[in-house]
C-alpha positions as CSV (number, residue, x, y, z in Angstrom):
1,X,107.6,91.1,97.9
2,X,107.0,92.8,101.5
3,X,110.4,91.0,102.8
4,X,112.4,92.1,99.4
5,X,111.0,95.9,99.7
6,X,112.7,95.8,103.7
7,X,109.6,96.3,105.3
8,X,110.1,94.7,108.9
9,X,107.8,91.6,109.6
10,X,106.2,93.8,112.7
11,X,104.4,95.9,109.9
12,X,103.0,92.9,108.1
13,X,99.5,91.3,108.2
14,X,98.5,88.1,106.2
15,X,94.8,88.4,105.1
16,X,92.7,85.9,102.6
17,X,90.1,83.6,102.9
18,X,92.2,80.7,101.4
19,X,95.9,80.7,102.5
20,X,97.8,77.9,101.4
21,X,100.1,76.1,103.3
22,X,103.3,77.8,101.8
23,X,101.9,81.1,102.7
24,X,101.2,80.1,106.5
25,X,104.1,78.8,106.9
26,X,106.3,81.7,105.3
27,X,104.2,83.9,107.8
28,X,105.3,82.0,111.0
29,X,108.9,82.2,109.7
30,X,108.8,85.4,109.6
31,X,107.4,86.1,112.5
32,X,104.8,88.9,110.9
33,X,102.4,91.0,113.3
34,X,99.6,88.9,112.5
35,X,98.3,86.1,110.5
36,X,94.2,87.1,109.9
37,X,92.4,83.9,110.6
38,X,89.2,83.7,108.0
39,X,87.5,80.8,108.8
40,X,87.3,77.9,111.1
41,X,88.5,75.6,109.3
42,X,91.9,77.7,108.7
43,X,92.3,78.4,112.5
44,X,92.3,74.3,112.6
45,X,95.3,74.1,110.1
46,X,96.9,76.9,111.5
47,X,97.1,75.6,115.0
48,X,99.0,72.6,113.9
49,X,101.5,74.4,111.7
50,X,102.1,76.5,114.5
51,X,102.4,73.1,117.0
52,X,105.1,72.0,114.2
53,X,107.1,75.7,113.9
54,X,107.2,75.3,117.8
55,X,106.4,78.8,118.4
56,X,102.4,80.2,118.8
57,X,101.3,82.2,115.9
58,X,100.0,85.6,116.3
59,X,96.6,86.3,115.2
60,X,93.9,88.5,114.7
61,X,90.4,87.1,113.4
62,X,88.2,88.1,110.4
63,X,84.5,88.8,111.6
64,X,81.7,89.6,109.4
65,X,78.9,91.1,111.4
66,X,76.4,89.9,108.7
67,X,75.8,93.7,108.3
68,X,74.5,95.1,104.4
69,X,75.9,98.1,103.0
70,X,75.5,100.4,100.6
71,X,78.1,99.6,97.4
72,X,77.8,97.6,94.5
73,X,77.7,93.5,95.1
74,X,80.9,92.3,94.1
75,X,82.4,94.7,96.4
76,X,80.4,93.8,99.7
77,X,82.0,91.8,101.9
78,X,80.0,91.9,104.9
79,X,76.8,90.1,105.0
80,X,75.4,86.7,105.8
81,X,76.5,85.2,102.5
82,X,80.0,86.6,102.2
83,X,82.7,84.0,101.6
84,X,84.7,86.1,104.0
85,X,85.3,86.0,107.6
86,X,83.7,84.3,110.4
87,X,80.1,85.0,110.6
88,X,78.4,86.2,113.6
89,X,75.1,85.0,113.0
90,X,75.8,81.1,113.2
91,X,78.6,81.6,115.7
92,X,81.7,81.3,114.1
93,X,82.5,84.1,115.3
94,X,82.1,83.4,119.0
95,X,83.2,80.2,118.5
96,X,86.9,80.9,116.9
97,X,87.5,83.2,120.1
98,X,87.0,80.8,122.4
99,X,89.2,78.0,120.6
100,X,92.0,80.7,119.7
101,X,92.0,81.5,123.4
102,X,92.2,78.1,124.6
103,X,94.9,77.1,122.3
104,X,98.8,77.5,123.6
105,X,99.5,77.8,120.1
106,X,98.0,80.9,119.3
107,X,98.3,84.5,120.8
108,X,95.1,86.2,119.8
109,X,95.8,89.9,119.1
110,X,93.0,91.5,117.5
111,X,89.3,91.5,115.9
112,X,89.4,92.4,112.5
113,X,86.1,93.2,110.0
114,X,85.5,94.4,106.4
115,X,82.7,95.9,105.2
116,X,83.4,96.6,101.4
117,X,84.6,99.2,99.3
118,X,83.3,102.3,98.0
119,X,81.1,102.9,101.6
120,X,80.6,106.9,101.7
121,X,77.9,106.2,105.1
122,X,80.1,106.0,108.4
123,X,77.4,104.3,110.6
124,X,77.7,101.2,109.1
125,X,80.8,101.3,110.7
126,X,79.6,102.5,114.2
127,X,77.2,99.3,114.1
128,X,80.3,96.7,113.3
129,X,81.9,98.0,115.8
130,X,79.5,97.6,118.5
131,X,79.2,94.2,117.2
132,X,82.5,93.4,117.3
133,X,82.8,94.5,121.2
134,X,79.4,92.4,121.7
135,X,80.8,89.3,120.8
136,X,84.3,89.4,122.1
137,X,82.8,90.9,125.5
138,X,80.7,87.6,125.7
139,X,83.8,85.3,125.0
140,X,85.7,86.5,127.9
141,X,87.7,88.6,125.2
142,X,89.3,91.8,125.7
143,X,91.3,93.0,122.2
144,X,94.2,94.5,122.3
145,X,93.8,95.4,118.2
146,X,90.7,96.8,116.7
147,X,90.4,97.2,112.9
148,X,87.2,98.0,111.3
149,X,89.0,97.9,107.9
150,X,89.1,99.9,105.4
151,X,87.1,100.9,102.2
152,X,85.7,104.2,102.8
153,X,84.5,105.3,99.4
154,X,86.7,107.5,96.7
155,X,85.4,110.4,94.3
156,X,85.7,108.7,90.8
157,X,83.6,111.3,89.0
158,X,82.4,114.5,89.5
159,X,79.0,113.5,90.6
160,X,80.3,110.8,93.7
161,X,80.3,111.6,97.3
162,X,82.3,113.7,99.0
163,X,85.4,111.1,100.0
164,X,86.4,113.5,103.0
165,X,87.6,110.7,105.4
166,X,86.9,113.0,108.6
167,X,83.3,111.0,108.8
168,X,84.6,107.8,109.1
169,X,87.6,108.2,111.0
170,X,85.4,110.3,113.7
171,X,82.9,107.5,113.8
172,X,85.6,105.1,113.9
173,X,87.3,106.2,116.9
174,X,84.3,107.2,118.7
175,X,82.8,103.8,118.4
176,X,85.6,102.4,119.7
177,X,85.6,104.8,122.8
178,X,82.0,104.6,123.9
179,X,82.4,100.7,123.5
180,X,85.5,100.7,125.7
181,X,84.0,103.4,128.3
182,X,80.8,101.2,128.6
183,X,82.7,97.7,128.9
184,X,85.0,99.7,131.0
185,X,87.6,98.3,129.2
186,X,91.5,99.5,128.3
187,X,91.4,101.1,124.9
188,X,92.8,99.2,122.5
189,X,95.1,99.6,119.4
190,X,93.3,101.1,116.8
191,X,94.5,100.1,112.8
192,X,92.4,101.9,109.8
193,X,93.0,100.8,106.1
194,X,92.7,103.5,104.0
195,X,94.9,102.0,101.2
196,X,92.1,102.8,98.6
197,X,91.3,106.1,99.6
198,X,95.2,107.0,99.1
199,X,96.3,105.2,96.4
200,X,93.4,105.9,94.2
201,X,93.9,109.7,94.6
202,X,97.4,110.1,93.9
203,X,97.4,107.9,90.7
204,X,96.3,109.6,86.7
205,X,95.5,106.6,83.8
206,X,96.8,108.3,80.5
207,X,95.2,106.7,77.0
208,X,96.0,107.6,73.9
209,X,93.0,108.3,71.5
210,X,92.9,106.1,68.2
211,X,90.0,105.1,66.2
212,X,86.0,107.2,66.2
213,X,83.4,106.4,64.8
214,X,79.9,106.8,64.6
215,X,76.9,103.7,65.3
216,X,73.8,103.5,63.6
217,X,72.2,104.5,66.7
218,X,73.9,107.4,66.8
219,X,76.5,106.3,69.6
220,X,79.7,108.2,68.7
221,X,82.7,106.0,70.0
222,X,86.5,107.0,70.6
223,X,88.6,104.1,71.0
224,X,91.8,104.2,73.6
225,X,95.0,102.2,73.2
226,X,94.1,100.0,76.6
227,X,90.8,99.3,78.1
228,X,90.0,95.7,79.9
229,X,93.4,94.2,80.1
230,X,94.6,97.1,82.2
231,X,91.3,97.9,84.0
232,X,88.9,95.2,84.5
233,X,87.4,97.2,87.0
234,X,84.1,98.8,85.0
235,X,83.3,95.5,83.5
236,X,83.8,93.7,87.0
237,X,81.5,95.5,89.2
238,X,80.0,98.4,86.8
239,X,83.0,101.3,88.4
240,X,82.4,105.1,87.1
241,X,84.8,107.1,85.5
242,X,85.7,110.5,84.3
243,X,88.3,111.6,82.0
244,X,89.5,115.2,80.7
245,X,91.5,115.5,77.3
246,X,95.2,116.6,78.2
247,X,95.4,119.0,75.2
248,X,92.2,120.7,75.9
249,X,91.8,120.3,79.2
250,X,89.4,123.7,79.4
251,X,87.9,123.1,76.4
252,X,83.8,123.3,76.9
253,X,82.4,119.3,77.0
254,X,80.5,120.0,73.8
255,X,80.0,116.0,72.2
256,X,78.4,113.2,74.3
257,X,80.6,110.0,73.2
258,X,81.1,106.2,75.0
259,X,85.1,105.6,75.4
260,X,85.7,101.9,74.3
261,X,88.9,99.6,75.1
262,X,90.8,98.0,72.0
263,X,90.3,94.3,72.7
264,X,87.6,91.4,71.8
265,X,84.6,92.1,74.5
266,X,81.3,93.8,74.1
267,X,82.1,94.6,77.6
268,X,85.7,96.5,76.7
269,X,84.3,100.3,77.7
270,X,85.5,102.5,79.9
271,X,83.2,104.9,80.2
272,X,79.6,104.2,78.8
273,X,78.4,108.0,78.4
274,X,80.3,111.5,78.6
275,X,80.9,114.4,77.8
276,X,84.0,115.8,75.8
277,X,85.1,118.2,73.6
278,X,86.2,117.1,69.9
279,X,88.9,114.5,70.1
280,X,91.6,113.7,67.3
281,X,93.6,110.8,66.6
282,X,96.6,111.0,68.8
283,X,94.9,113.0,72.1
284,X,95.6,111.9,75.2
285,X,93.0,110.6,77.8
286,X,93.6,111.4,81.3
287,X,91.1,109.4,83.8
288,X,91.8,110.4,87.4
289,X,91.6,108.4,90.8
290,X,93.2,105.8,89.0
291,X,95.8,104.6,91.4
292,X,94.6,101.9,92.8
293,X,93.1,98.7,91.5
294,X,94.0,99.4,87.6
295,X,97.6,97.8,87.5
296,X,97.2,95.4,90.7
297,X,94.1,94.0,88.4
298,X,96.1,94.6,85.2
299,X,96.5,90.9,82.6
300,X,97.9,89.9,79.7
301,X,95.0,89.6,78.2
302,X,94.7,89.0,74.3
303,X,98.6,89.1,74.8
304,X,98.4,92.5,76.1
305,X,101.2,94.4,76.9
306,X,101.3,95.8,80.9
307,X,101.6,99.7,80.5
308,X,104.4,101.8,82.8
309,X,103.7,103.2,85.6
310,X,105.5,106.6,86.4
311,X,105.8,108.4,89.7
312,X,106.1,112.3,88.8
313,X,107.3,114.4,91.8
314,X,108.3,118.4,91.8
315,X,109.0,118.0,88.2
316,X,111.1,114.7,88.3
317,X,109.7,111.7,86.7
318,X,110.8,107.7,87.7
319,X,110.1,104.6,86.0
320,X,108.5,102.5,88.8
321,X,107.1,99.6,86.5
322,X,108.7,99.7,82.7
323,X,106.0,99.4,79.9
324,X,106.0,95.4,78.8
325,X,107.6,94.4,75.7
326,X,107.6,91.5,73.6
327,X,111.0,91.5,72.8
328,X,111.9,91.8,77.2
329,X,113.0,88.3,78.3
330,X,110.9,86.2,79.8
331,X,108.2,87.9,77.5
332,X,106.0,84.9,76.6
333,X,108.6,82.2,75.9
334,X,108.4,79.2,74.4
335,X,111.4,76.8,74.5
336,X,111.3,74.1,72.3
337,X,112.7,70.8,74.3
């Protein structure tokens, strides 16, 4: 998808912790800026891909400083049980240095780490990167890449964190200088990931509001045209939302209600508790930060239709994904042999 869009390979970086072989090998066609080594194990099968291609594969590698941070579980990637990344604490870490380095088939770029995502404290990310200059400093390793990652934490409702990123990218880049002063050391290329933190911002989910009603419990309910299928999100890892009606968007919140997906789970609600004023058939929903993570998560679910995605700029609007259709081609077809 990167090569169709025209991105140059010099841009691109190959992350996962289980690359197949097709994917490796596409990567050292293309001659990308780095393929992120995850494990031990894949730094093995890499080096003999690349001894087959001819030509020594450019790589960063994946360490987990075994560090926990503040976010939910399923989006903490960082600590001693992670599935991701080459631990420090058993020596992976120092471990894949010293084998990259030794290798004529590999050209080791960079140090890479993740903590997780929603992380509104920057000192985690002071202490990973001291970590990171610990270990490659006692390999023998001087990086000419640095990336702590990414995942500083976005406002999803009105009670979240500030999401200024001025913390983190301070932090950052001071860690990286002290570090570098005290080694006395070149400094090196420094790559952020802020791909949440910008994408989530500029994007607005729009539901339409259908069905209310009322639970014994006294629960009132207002059912939207989507839910799970095209945000899996809340029922994945327990995300918070807000939402504002379109037509009454300065209306006084005046009726505590639970907004509930239209498909088969318990588990199909979008926002457990808010507040709103009196909705109608018809209304539209407008969640915001909803840019990132909705449609990249987005399934077919219950043979749910894909919604559009529209990019609205100085009053023009453009069709950048087209609503799914049963009737499209390709749409679910069965041929009958």
């Amino acid at each position: 998808m990167a090569q169709k869009a025209g991105f140059p390979a010099d841009v691109i970086h190959l992350h996962g912790n289980n690359k197949t072989e097709a994917e490796l090998r596409a990567a050292l066609e293309w001659n990308i800026q780095a393929i992120v080594v995850d494990s031990l194990d894949e730094l093995a099968f890499l080096e003999t891909l690349a001894a087959e291609h001819g030509h020594p594969a450019r790589i960063w590698l994946r360490i987990t400083p075994d560090l926990n941070v503040n976010t939910h579980p399923h989006i903490e990637t960082s600590h001693s049980d992670s599935k991701f990344g080459l631990h420090i604490q058993n020596g992976e870490a120092a471990e894949a240095i010293r084998r990259a380095l030794a290798s004529p088939w590999f050209k080791l770029a960079g140090l890479h780490t993740h903590l997780g995502s929603q992380i509104f404290e920057a000192e985690p990310y002071r202490q990973a990167i001291g970590m990171l200059f610990e270990v490659a400093r006692a390999n023998d390793y001087i990086p000419e890449e640095i990336s702590p990652g990414g995942g500083w934490g976005v406002r999803y409702t009105d009670t979240d964190s500030s999401d200024d990123a001025k913390p983190w990218v301070r932090t950052v880049a001071e860690a990286v200088q002290e570090a570098c002063k005290a080694y006395n050391w070149s400094l090196p290329r420094l790559v952020l990931e802020p791909g949440r933190w910008l994408v989530a911002r500029a994007g607005v989910a729009v539901y339409t509001v259908g069905t209310q009603k009322t639970t014994p419990t006294g629960t009132h309910i207002v059912a939207i045209d989507g839910g799970l299928a095209d945000n899996p999100r809340v029922a994945l890892y327990g995300a918070h939302y807000t939402a504002r009606v379109v037509q009454r968007a300065a209306a006084p919140p005046s009726e505590k209600v639970r907004v509930v997906g239209k498909f088969c789970e318990s588990g199909d609600v979008l926002i457990p508790e808010i507040l709103l004023p009196p909705v109608e058939r018809g209304d539209l929903l407008a969640t915001p930060a909803s840019g990132a993570y909705q449609l990249s998560m987005a399934s077919n679910y219950n043979f749910a239709a894909r919604p559009p995605a529209l990019w609205l700029e100085e009053g023009s609007v453009e069709v950048m994904q087209c609503c799914e259709q049963p009737d499209q081609p390709g749409w679910w077809v069965y041929e009958k042999k």
